[in-house]
C-alpha positions in Angstrom: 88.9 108.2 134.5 87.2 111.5 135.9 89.4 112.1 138.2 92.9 113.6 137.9 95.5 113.0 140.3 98.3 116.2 141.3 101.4 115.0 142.9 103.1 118.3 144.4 106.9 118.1 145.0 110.3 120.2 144.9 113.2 120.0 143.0 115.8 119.2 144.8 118.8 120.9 143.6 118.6 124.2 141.3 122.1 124.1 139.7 121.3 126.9 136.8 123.6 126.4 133.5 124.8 129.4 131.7 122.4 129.3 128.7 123.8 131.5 125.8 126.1 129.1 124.7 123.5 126.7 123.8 121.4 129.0 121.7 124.7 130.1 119.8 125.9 126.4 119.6 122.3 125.1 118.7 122.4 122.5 121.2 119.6 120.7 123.6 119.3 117.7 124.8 115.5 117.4 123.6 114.4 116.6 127.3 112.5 119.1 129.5 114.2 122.5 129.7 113.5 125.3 131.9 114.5 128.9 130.8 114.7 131.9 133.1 115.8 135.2 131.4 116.8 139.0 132.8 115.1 140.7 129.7 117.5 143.4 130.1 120.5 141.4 129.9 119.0 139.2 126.6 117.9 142.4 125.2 121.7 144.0 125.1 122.5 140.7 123.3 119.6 140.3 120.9 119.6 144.4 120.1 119.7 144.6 116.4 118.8 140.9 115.4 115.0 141.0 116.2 114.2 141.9 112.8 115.5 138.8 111.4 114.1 136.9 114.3 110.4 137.7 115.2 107.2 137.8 113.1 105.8 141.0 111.9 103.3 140.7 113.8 105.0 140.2 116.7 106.7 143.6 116.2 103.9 145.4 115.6 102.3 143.6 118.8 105.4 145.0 120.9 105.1 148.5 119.7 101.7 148.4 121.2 103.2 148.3 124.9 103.5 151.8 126.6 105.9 150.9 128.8 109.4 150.1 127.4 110.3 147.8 129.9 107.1 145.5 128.8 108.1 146.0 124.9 111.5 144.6 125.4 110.3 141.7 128.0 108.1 140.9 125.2 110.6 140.9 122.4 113.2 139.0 124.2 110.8 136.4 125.6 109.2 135.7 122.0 112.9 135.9 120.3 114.4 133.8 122.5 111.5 131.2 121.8 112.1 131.3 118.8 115.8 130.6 118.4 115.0 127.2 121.1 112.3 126.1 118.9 114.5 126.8 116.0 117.3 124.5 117.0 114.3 121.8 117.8 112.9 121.9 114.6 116.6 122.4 112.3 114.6 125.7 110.4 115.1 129.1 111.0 113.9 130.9 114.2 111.4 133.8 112.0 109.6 130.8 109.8 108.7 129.4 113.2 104.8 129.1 113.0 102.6 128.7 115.8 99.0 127.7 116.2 96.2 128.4 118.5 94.8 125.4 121.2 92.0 125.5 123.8 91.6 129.1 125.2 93.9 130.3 122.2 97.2 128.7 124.1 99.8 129.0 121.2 101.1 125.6 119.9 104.0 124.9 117.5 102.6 124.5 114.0 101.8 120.4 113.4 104.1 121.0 110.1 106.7 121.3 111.8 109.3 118.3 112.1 109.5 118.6 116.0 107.1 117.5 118.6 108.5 120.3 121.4 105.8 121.8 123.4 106.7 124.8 125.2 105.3 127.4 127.9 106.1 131.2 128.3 105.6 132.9 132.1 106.4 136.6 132.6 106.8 138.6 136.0 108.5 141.3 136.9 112.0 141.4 135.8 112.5 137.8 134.5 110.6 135.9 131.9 110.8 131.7 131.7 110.5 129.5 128.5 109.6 126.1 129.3 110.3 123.3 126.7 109.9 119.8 126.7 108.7 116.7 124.5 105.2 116.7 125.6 102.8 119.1 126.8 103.9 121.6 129.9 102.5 124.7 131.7 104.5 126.6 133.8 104.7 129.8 135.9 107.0 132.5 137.7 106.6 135.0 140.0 108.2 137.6 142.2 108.2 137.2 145.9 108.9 140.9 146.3 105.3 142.1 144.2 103.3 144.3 146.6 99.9 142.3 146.8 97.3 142.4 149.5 96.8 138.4 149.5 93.8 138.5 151.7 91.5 139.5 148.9 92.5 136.4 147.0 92.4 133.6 149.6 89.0 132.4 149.5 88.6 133.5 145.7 91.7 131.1 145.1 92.3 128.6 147.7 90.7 126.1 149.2 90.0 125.9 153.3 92.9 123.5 153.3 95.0 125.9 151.8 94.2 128.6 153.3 94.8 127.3 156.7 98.5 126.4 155.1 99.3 129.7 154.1 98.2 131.5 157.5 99.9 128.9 159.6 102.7 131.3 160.0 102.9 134.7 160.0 107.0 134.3 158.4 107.5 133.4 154.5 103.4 134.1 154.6 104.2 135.3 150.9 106.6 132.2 149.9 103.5 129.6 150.8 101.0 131.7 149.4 103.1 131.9 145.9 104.3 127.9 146.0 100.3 127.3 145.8 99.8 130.3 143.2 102.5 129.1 140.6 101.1 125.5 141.1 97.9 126.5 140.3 98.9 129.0 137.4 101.2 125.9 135.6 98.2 123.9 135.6 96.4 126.0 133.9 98.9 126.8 131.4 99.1 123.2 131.2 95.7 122.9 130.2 94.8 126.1 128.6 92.0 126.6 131.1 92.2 130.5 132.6 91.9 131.8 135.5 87.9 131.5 137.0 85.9 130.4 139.9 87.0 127.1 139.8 90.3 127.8 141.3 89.3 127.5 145.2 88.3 123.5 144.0 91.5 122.1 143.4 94.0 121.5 145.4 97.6 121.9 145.0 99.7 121.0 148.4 102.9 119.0 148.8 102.3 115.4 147.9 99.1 114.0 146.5 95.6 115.5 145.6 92.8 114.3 143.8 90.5 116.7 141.4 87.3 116.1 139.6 88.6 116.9 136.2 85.9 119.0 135.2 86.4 121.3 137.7 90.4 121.7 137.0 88.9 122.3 133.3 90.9 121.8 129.5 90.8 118.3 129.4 93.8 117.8 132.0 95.4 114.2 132.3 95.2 111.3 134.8 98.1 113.2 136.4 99.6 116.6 136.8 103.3 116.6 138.7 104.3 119.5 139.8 107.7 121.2 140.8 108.2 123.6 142.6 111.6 125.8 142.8 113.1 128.7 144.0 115.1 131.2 141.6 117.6 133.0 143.7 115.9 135.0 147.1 113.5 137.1 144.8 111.4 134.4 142.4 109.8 131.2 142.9 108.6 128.9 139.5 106.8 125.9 138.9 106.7 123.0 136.4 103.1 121.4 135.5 104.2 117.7 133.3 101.5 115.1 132.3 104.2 112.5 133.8 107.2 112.5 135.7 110.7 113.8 135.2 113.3 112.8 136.6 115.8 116.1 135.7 115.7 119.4 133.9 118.0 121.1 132.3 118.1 124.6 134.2 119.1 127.4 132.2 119.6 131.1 132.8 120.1 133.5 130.4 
């Protein structure tokens, strides 16, 4: 098949769960699992137990960041991955290995016992982990984040698009980021970055079609997307190579 087909939706209900308690407990379900984190919060909890959590390289690589707030987004996102993929795989969260795929997206080591895929996406103030039994890409942003979007339309967005986020001057931001975090999960899905071929897919509610060579990384027959909005401030996305029919919403 050369194509790929993208089938755009929402989740309908956003009923977030509490998630400490299952990281201390050990416990998931094994289905698709969304994470979304206030680093500040996870880094009072995790304060002192990084050491005995995260590689040594992945100290080193947070020690690199000049601003603090970066270092500890980093250390709580990569910690906290660690301790899901941990109770995945029944080892401990610092023997955790990870290998590289296409473009270098990290991949859970194939020795380990555990087929769990997962996804990191950072913006400001919140991180989210994405987890689930098969591959996944997914993305996050923050509807506040000062950005002049009309320098990005036509380097991003198709005509269709673009027409869709100018069709109203209100929530101009919202539309523009529902097509931006579709966009950015598939390529986390995939593995493909960011390029010129961006403006040649699209991603609008219900169904698209896409020359897979121009969405790029070997994608699948089909991409299903959900969309979803975190509070007032945030919106995310979910990119699965089939459907699925709940996630387990977590904050943390």
């Amino acid at each position: 098949m050369t194509n790929t087909t993208v089938i755009s939706t929402w989740l309908d209900e956003t009923k977030w769960t509490d998630g400490w308690n299952i990281i201390q407990r050990g416990t998931q379900s094994g289905q698709p699992a969304i994470w979304v984190v206030d680093p500040s919060e996870a880094n009072a909890r995790l304060m002192g137990q990084y050491a005995n959590i995260l590689s040594r390289e992945e100290i080193l690589r947070s020690e690199r960041f000049h601003q603090p707030a970066h270092a500890t987004r980093f250390k709580v996102a990569h910690a906290l991955l660690r301790l899901l993929l941990a109770n995945s795989t029944g080892t401990s969260a610092n023997t955790i290995h990870f290998e590289k795929g296409h473009h270098n997206k990290p991949l859970l080591s194939a020795q380990a016992s555990s087929a769990m895929e997962f996804n990191l996406s950072y913006t400001a103030h919140k991180v989210m982990i994405g987890t689930a039994p098969h591959s996944i890409g997914i993305d996050i942003e923050w509807l506040q984040r000062p950005l002049d979007i009309e320098d990005m339309l036509t380097a991003c967005f198709s005509t269709n698009e673009i027409a869709y986020i100018k069709s109203r001057t209100n929530d101009m931001l919202l539309r523009f980021y529902t097509l931006w975090t579709r966009k950015e999960a598939i390529l986390k899905l995939t593995g493909e970055g960011i390029g010129e071929h961006l403006p040649h897919f699209e991603v609008l509610d219900g169904i698209c079609e896409a020359r897979k060579e121009v969405i790029g990384g070997q994608p699948p027959d089909r991409i299903f997307l959900y969309s979803f909005c975190i509070g007032d401030d945030f919106i995310g996305c979910v990119a699965t190579p089939m459907p699925v029919n709940r996630f387990f919403l977590y904050r943390i």
